[in-house]
C-alpha positions in Angstrom: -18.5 39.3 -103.0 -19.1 41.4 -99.9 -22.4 40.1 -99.4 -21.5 36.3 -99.8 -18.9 37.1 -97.3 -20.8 38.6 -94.9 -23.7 36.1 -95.5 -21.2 32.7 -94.8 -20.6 35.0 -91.3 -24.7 35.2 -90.2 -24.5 31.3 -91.0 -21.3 30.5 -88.8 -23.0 32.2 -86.1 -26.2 30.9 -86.0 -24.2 27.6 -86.7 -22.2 28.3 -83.4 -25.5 29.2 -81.5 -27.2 25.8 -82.4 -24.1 24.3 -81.6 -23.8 26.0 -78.2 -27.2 25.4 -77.4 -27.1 21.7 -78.3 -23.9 21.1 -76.5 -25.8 23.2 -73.1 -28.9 20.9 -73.7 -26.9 17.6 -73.8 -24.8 19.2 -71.0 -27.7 19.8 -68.6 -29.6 16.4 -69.6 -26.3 14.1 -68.6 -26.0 15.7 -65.1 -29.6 15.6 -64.6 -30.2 11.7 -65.7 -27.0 10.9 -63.5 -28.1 13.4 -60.4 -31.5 11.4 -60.0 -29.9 7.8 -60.5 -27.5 9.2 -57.7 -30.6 10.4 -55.5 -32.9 7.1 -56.5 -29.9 4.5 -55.1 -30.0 6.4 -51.9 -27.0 8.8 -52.2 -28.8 11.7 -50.2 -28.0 9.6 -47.4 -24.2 11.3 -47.9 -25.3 14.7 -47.4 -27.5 14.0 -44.0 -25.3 14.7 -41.0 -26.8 11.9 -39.0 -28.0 8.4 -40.3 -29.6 5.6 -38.4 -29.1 2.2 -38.0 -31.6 0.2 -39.6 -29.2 -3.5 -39.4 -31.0 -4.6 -36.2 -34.3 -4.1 -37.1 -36.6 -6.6 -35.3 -34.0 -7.6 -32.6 -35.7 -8.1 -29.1 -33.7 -5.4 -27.8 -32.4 -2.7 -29.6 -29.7 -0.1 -27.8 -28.7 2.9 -30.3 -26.0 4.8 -28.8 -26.5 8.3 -30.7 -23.5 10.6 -31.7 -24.3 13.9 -30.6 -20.9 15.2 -30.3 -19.4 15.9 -26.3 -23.2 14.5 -25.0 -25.0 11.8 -24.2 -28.3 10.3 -25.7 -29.0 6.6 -25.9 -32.4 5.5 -27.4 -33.8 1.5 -26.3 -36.6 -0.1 -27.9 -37.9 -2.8 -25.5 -39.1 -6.3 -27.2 -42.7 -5.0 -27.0 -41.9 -2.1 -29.1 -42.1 0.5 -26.4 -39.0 3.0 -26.1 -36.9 4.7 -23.9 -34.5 8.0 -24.6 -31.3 8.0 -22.1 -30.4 11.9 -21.7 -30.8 14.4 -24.8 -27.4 15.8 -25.4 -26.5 19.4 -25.7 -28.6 21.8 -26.9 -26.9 22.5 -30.0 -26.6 19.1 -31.1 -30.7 18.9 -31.0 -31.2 18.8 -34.7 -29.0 15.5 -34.8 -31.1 14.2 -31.9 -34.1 15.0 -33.7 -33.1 13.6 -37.1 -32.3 10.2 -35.6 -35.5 9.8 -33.6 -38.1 10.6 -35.8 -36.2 8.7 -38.8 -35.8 5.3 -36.5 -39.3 5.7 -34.7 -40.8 6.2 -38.5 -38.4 3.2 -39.5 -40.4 1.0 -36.8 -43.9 2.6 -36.9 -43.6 4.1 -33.3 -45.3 7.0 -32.5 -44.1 7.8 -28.8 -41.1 7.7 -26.5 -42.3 6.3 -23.7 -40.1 6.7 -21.5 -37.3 9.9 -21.2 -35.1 10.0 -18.7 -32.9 12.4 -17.8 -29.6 10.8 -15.2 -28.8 14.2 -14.2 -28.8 17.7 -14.4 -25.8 18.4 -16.6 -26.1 20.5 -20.1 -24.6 17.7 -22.3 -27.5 15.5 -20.6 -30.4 17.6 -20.6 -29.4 20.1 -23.1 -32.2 19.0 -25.7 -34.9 18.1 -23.8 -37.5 20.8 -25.0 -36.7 20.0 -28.4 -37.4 16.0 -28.1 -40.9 17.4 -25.8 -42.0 19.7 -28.2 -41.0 17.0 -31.1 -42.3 13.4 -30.3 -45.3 12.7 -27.5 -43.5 11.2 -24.5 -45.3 9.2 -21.7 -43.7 9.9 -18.6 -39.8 11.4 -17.9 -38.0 10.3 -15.1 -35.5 13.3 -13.8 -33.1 14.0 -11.8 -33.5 14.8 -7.4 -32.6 18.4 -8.1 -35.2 21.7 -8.7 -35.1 24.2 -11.1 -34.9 27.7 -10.5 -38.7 28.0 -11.4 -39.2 25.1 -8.7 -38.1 25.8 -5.2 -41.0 27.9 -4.1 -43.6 24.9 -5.4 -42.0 22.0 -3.5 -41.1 23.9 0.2 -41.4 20.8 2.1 -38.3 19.2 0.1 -35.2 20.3 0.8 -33.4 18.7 -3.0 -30.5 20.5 -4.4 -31.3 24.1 -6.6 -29.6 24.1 -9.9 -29.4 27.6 -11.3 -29.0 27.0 -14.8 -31.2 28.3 -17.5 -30.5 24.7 -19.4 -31.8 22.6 -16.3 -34.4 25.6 -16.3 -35.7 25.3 -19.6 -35.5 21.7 -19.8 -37.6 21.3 -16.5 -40.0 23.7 -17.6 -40.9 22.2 -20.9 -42.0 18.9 -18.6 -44.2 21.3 -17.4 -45.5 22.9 -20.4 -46.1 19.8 -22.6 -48.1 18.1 -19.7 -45.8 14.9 -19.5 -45.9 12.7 -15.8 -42.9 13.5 -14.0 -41.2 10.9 -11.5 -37.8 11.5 -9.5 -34.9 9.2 -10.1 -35.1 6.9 -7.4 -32.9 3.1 -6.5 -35.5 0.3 -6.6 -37.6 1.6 -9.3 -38.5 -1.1 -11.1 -40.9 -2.6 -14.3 -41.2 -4.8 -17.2 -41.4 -4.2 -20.8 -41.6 -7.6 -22.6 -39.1 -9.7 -21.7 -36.6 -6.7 -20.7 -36.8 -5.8 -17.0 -35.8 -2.3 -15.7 -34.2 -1.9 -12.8 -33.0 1.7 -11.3 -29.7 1.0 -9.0 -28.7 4.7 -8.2 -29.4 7.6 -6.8 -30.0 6.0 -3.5 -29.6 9.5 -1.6 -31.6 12.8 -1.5 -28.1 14.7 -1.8 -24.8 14.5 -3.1 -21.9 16.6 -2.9 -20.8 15.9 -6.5 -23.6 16.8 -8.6 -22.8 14.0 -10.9 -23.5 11.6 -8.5 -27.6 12.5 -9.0 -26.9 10.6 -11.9 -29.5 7.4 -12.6 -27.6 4.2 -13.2 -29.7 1.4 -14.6 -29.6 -1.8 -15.9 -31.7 -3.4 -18.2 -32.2 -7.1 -18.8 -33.7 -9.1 -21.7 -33.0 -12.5 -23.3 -30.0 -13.3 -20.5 -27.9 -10.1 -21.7 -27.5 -7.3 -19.1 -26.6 -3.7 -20.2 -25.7 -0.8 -17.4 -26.0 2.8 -18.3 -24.1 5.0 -15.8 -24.7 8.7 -16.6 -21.6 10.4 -15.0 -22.1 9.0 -11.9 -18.5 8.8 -9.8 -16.4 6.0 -8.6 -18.3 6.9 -4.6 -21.5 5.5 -6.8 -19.8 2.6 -7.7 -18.1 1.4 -5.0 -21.6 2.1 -3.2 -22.9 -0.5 -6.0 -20.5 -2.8 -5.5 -21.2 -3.2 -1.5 -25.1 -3.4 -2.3 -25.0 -5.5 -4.7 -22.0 -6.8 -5.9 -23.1 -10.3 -7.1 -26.0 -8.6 -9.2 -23.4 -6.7 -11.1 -21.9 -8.9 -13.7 -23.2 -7.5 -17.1 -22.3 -7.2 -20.9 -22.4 -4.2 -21.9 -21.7 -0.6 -20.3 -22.2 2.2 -21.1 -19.0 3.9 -19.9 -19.2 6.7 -17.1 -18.7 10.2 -17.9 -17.1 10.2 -21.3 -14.3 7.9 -20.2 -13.2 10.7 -17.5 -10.8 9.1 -14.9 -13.1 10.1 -11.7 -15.4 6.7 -12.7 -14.8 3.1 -14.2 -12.2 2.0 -11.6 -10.1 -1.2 -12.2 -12.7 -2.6 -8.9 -15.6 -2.2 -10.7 -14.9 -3.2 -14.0 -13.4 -6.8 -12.2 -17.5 -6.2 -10.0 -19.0 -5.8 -13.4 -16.9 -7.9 -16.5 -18.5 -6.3 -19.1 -17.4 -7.5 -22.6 -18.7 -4.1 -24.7 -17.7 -0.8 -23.0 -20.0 2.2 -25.0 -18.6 5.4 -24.6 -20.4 8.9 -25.9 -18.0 10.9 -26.4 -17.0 14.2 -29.0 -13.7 14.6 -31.7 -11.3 16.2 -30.5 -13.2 17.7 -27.2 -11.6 20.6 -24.8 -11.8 17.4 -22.2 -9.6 15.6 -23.6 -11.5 12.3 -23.0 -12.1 9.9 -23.0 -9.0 9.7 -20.2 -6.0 6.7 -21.4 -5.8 5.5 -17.9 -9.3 4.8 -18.7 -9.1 3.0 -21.6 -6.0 1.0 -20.6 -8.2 -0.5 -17.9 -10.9 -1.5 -20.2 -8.4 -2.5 -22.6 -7.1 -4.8 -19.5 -10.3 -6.1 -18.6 -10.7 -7.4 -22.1 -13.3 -4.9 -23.0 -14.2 -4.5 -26.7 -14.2 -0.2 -26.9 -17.1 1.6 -28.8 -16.8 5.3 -29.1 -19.4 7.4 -31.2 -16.3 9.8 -32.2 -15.2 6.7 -34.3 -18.4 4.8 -35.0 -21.0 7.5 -35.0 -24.1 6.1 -34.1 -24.4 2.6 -33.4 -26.4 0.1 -32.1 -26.2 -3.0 -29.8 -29.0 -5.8 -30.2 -30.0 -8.5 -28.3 -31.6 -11.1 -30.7 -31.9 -15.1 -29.8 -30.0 -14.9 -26.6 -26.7 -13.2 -28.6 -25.5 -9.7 -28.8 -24.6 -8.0 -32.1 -22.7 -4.4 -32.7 -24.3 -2.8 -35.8 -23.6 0.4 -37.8 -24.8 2.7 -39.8 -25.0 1.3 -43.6 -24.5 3.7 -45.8 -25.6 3.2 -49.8 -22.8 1.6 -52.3 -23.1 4.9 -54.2 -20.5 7.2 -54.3 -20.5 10.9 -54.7 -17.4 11.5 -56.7 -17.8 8.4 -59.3 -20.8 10.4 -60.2 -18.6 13.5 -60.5 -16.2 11.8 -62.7 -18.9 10.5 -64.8 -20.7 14.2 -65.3 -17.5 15.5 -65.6 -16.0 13.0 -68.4 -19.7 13.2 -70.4 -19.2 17.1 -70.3 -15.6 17.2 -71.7 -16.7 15.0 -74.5 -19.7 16.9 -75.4 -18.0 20.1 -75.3 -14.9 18.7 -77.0 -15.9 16.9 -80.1 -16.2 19.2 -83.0 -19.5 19.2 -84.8 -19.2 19.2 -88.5 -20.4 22.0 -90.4 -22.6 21.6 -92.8 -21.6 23.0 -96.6 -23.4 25.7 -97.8 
């Protein structure tokens, strides 16, 4: 009797081992099957920290305004395919910077940058500079009037500003070290890409006072739509644009001084300039508190349709036909936590329906 007894209790084990092996089997198969569907329909889009905008492909002008946090970086692909990169953010927002160009440049079979340039010699505009040099090949970068550190003793005959920072250091030097053509930021540079011409309006000076006044502003043309990017230039800079050129100013879109700060985009230039998009880079909740109300109330007056990358991340404004579109990143109709609830209903049922024994 003994025997039987303990006999019937070797075959409930092994019964409970097949059954706890079958039920880990099924277990591990479900979330497997359901973790590549997820992955196959595009879900590992969810866990990259920056996407692209792919909406606007073939557009004849293509304007991404990158979110890299409290910087500013603004990539342009001209009609003929060739590219510029507007400032490079802050350092530590490079590996976003990076992600986004190489997936949109692989996304259009582009192999260069052709044109970097750097408005001025602020971290959160130069900050990632030897990351995108060492990165991608570039053809020439247009930088700021200003000298490095590493720079004074080469150029004696000039008398531009010094800035002693190891950012505007490092970022200057790596234009040395990868080899790329250098040209200072100048007013009346001009050329054509396509059908977009590029037109640099500011700085018009050797030296400024405000160092954010070395800032490039330039405006770009294509197709009859006209965008102005600013850098953090000041509201001396504009009102210097406005009694230059003031009939040459109307535009669509602008790319919004300085974060929104209140020491640019006066209520005089935004009547000078009517633009009907007003793109401004700026970080969540940043120490700055921009961008600045008084700010936005005067765009909000002027009729100005607001764009901020800490509400839109990256984004994109196209020129295609004649008309401008706003586009966004897409991301896939695939939802993280229906697949959770699916793994995590086929699991309860596997583990909870008894198995029937078989007699012995």
């Amino acid at each position: 009797m003994k025997l039987k007894n303990l006999s019937n209790k070797v075959k409930v084990i092994k019964q409970n081992k097949i059954d706890f092996l079958v039920r880990t089997i099924l277990t591990l198969f479900i979330v497997l099957v359901f973790l590549v569907l997820y992955f196959c329909c595009g879900g590992k889009e969810y866990f990259a920290k920056t996407n692209i905008v792919t909406s606007c492909y073939d557009s004849d002008l293509e304007v991404h305004f990158i979110d890299v946090g409290q910087g500013d970086a603004t990539l342009i692909r001209f009609p003929n395919d060739k590219t510029m990169l507007i400032d490079t953010g802050e350092s530590y927002e490079s590996d976003n910077l990076i992600f986004y160009l190489k997936n949109f440049l692989s996304f259009n079979n582009i192999s260069t940058i052709d044109y970097l340039v750097l408005t001025h010699q602020d971290a959160d505009h130069v900050g990632g500079t030897s990351e995108v040099l060492n990165n991608f090949n570039v053809g020439i970068v247009y930088r700021p009037k200003c000298f490095s550190i590493s720079e004074k003793e080469m150029y004696p005959n000039l008398s531009y500003k010094v800035v002693e920072t190891k950012i505007y250091e490092d970022a200057i030097s790596s234009i040395y070290q990868n080899n790329v053509d250098m040209v200072f930021n100048e007013s009346g540079i001009e050329f054509f890409e396509g059908d977009a011409s590029i037109v640099f309006l500011s700085p018009s000076q050797d030296n400024y006072s405000n160092s954010n006044n070395y800032s490039a502003v330039i405006k770009i043309e294509c197709k009859g739509k006209t965008f102005l990017f600013t850098g953090d230039s000041e509201q001396e800079i504009e009102e210097e644009l406005m009694n230059k050129i003031y009939q040459d100013l109307d535009i669509d879109v602008l790319k919004v001084s300085h974060h929104g700060s209140k020491t640019a985009t006066s209520e005089e230039f935004l009547v000078a300039t009517t633009p009907i998009y007003a793109c401004i880079s700026v970080g969540e909740d940043n120490s700055y508190n921009l961008p600045n109300q008084e700010v936005l109330d005067l765009l909000e007056k002027a009729n100005c349709e607001i764009l901020m990358t800490k509400d839109c991340g990256s984004f994109a404004i196209a020129v295609s036909n004649g008309n401008l579109g706003v586009y966004f990143i897409n991301l896939p109709q695939v939802d993280f936590t229906i697949v959770i609830a699916v793994c995590g209903l086929c699991i309860i049922l596997i583990w909870g329906i008894k198995i029937k024994k078989r007699k012995s």
